[in-house]
C-alpha positions in Angstrom: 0.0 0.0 0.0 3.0 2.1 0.9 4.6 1.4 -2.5 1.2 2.1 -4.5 1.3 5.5 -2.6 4.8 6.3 -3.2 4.5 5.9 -7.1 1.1 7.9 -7.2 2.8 10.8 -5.1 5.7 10.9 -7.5 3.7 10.4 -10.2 1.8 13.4 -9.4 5.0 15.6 -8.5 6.3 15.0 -12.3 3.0 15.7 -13.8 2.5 18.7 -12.2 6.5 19.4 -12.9 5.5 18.8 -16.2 2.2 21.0 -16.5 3.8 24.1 -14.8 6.9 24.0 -17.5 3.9 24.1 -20.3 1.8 26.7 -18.7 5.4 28.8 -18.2 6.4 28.0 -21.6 2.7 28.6 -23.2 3.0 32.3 -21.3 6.1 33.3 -23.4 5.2 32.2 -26.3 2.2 33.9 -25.9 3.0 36.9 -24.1 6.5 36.9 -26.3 9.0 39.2 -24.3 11.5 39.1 -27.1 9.0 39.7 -30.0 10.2 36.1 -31.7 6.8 34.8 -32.6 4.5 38.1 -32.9 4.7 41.7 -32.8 4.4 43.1 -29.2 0.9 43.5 -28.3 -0.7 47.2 -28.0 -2.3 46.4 -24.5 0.9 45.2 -22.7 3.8 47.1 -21.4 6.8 45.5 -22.7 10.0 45.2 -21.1 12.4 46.8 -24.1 15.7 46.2 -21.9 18.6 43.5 -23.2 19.0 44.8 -26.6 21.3 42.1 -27.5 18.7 39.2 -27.2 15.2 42.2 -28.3 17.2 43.8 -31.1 16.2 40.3 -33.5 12.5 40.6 -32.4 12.7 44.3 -33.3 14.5 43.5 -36.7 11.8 40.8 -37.9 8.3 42.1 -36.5 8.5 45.8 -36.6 7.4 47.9 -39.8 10.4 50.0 -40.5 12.6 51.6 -43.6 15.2 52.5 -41.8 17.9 51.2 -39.0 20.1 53.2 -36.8 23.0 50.4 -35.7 25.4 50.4 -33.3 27.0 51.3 -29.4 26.1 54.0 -26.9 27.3 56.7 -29.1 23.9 56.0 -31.1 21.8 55.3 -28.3 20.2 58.6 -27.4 19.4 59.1 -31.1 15.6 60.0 -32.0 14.4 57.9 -34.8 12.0 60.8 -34.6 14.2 63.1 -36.3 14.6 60.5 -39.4 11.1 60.7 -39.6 10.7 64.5 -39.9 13.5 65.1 -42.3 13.5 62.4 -44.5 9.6 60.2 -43.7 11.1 57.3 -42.9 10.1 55.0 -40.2 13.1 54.1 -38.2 14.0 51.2 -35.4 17.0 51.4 -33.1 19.1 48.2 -32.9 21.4 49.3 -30.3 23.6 47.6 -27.8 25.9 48.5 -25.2 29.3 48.5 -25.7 28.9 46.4 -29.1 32.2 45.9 -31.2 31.5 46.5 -34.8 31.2 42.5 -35.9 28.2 42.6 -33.7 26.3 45.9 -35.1 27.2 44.1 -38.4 25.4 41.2 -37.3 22.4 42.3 -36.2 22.3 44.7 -39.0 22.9 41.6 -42.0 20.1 39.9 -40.0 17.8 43.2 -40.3 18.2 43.3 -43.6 17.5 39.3 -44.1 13.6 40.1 -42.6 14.1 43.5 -44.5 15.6 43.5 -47.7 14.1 46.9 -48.8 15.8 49.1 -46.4 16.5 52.6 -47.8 18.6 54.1 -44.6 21.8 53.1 -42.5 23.3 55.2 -39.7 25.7 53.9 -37.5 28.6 55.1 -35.7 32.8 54.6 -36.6 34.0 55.7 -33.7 37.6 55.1 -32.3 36.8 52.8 -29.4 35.7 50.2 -31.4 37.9 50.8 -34.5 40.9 48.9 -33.0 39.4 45.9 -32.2 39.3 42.3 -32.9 37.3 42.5 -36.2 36.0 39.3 -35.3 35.4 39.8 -31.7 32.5 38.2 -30.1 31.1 39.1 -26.6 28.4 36.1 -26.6 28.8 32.6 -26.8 27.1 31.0 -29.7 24.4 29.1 -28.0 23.2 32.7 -27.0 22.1 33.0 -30.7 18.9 31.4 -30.2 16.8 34.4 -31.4 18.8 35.0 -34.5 17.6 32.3 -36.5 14.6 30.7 -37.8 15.6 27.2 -36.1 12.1 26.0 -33.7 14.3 23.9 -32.0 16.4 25.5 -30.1 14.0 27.7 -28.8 13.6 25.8 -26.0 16.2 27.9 -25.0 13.7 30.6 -24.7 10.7 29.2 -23.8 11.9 27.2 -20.9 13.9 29.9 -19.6 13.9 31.6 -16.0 14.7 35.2 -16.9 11.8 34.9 -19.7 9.2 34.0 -16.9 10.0 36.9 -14.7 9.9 39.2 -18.1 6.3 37.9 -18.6 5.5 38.7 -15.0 7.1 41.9 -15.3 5.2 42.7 -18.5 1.9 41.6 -16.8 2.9 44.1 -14.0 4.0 46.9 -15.8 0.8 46.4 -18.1 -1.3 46.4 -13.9 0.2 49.6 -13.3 -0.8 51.3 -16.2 2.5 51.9 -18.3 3.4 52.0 -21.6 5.6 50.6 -23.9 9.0 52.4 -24.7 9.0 53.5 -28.6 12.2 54.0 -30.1 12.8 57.6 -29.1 13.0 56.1 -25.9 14.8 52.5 -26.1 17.7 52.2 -25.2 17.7 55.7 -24.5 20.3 56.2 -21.8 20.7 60.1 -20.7 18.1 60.0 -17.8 20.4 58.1 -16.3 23.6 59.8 -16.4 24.8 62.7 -14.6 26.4 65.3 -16.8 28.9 68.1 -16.7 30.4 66.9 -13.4 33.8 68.9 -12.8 35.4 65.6 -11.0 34.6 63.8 -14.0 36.3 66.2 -15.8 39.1 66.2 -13.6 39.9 62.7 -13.5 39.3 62.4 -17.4 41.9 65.0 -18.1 44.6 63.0 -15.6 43.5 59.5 -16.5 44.3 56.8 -18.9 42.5 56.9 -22.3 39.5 54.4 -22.7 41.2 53.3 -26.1 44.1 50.6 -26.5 46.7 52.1 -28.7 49.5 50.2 -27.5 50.5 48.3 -30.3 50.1 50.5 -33.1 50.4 48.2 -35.8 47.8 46.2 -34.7 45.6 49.3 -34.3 45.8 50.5 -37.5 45.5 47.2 -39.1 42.4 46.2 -37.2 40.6 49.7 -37.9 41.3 48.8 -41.7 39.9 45.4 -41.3 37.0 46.0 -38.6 35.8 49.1 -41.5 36.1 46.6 -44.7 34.6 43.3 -42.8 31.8 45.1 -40.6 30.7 47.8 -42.5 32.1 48.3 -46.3 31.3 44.4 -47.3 27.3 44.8 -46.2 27.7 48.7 -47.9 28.8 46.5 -51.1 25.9 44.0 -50.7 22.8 46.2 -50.5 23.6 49.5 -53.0 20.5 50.3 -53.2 20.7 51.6 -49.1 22.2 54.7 -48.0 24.7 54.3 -45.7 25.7 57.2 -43.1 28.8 56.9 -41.0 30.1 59.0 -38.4 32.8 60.0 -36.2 30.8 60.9 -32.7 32.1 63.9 -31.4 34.7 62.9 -28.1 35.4 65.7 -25.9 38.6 66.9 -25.0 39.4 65.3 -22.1 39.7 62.0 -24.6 42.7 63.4 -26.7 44.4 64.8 -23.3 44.0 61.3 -22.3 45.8 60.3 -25.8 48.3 62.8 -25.0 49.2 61.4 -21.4 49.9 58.1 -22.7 51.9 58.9 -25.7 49.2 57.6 -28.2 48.0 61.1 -30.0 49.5 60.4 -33.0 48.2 56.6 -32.9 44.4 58.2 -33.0 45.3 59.9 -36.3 46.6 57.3 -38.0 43.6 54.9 -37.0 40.9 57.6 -38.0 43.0 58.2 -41.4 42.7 54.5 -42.3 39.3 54.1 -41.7 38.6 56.9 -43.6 40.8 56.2 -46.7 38.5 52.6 -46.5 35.0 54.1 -46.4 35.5 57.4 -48.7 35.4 55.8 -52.1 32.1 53.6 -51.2 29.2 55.4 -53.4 26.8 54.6 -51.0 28.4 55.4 -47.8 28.7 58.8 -46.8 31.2 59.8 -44.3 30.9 62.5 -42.1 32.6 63.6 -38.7 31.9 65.9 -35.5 35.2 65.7 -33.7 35.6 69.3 -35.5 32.6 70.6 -33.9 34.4 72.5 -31.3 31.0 74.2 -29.4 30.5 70.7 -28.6 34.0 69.2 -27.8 34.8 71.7 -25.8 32.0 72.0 -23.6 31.8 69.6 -20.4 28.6 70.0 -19.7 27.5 68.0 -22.8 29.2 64.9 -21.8 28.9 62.2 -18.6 32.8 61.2 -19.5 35.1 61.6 -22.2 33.3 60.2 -24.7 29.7 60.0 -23.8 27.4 63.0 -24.8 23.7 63.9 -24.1 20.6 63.1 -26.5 21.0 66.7 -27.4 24.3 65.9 -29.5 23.0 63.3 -30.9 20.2 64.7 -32.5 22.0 67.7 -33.9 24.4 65.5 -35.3 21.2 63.5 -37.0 20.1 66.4 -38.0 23.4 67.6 -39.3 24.0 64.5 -41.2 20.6 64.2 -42.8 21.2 67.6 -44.3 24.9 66.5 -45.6 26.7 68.7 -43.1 30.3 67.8 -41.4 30.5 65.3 -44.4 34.2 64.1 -45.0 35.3 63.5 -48.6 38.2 62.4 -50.6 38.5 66.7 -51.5 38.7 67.4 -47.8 39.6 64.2 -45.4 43.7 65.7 -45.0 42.9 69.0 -44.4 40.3 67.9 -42.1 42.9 65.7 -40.0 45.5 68.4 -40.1 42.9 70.4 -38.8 41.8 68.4 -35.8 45.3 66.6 -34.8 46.6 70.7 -34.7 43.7 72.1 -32.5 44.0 69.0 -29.7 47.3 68.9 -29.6 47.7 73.2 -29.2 44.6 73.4 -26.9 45.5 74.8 -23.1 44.1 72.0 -21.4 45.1 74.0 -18.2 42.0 76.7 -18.5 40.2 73.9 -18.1 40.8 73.4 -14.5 39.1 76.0 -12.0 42.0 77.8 -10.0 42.0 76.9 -5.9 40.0 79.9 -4.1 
């Protein structure tokens, strides 16, 4: 009788294992927290946070002609502004601190949903030129939402961090929120404090956030990183306009350049990358570290290289209207420019004198 007991009580333990995983599993597909099945629906409050693991649900379910691609320094763009100056209907597909193979990925897979996309903006920007062209910050298996394979989605369906997104979502959806739209995702300024002065202090005595130390293999990654991640899909899909920029870096991140002996490194990097993307007819090139109201002025930026949502959409707006555009006519004068004015400026009247 004991026996009979035993094997009906664990009988009903893995039933009711088994039934719970179902129901979770039947809540995500349903609800859909990364947008892989469906498009998000109106009523719910989605949770648009993890980029790397939305961005694919954004790229296949959302009704868009253009994509703005790439790190932080295109986060606190407004698709908004695409809209109004050109009527396109743009998506962000974002992610934090992403090396250039990545943006390129997420980007080849946008345009595998999307083949008819008529826009392209996404940043060059000296961080990320030096690296490993091939560099990848997630382990394959993590891939699961980039492809059209049913079987490993187990991987999302039966998967902790989606249950408390659904629960979240249901929450959220309780309290009466709303879904971020892309003006706001990814968004990051709200939560940065801006124009500190012992920021500014300890960015002007620090370390640069750049590795120039071998030089060689700077410069030859930028070259590489340019042609593999962003001239190669350029060459596949003429028929898009591509616009590239050069974000605009206070000073504090060439007086970092200067303290570690590296200026000239930055040059070199930024010439290479240029001489690579000039002669593509569909990628326009264009740069801000020659906007000196903004370089110049702390109260823009969070650190070095970080600036507020205002930059970036007078940037947008800049580039949309073919301004700051760097060309084969111009791109010497326009480093001779630049490498002269950082290395001249009096980095010293940037410090407040001791009352």
């Amino acid at each position: 009788m004991k026996k009979s007991n035993t094997k009906v009580y664990f009988k009903t333990v893995i039933i009711t294992t088994i039934s719970l995983l179902l129901l979770l599993a039947m809540m995500v597909i349903i609800i859909d927290p990364m947008m892989h099945y469906h498009k998000p629906f109106s009523r719910l409050c989605y949770v648009m946070k993890d980029e790397f693991f939305l961005n694919p649900g954004i790229a296949s379910k959302y009704d868009y002609d253009a994509i703005i691609v790439g790190d932080s320094s295109c986060q606190n763009f407004l698709t908004s502004i695409i809209k109004d100056e050109r009527g396109l209907e743009a998506v962000k597909l974002t992610n934090t601190g992403a090396p250039f193979s990545e943006s390129d990925e997420i980007l080849r897979y946008a345009f595998k949903c999307n083949p008819d996309i008529k826009l392209v903006v996404r940043a060059v920007d000296s961080l990320m030129l030096s690296k490993d062209p091939d560099i990848k910050r997630y382990p394959k298996k993590d891939y699961y939402l980039y492809d059209d394979n049913v079987f490993n989605d187990v991987r999302y369906i039966f998967n902790i961090e989606m249950y408390k997104k659904c629960f979240t979502i249901l929450n959220d959806t309780r309290l009466g929120k709303k879904t971020w739209n892309m003006d706001m995702y990814s968004n990051w300024e709200d939560f940065r404090d801006f124009g500190g002065y012992e920021m500014l202090l300890a960015s002007l005595e620090g370390e640069p956030t750049v590795d120039y130390t071998d030089e060689a293999l700077s410069i030859a990654n930028a070259k590489e990183n340019v042609l593999k991640n962003i001239v190669k899909t350029a060459r596949e899909h003429q028929d898009t306009e591509f616009i590239v920029f050069m974000p605009p870096y206070h000073l504090a991140y060439y007086k970092s350049l200067l303290n570690a002996s590296t200026f000239d490194t930055e040059f070199k990097v930024q010439k290479v990358a240029i001489e690579t993307l000039i002669d593509e007819p569909n990628i326009k090139l264009y740069s801000f570290c020659d906007d000196y109201e903004i370089t110049t002025d702390w109260s823009y930026y969070c650190d070095m290289v970080h600036s507020k949502q205002d930059v970036n959409s007078r940037i947008l707006e800049m580039m949309l209207n073919d301004q700051h555009r760097i060309t084969k006519d111009n791109y010497l004068d326009y480093l001779t420019e630049i490498k002269s004015f950082y290395s001249d400026f009096d980095y010293s009247t940037l410090i407040k004198e001791e009352d």
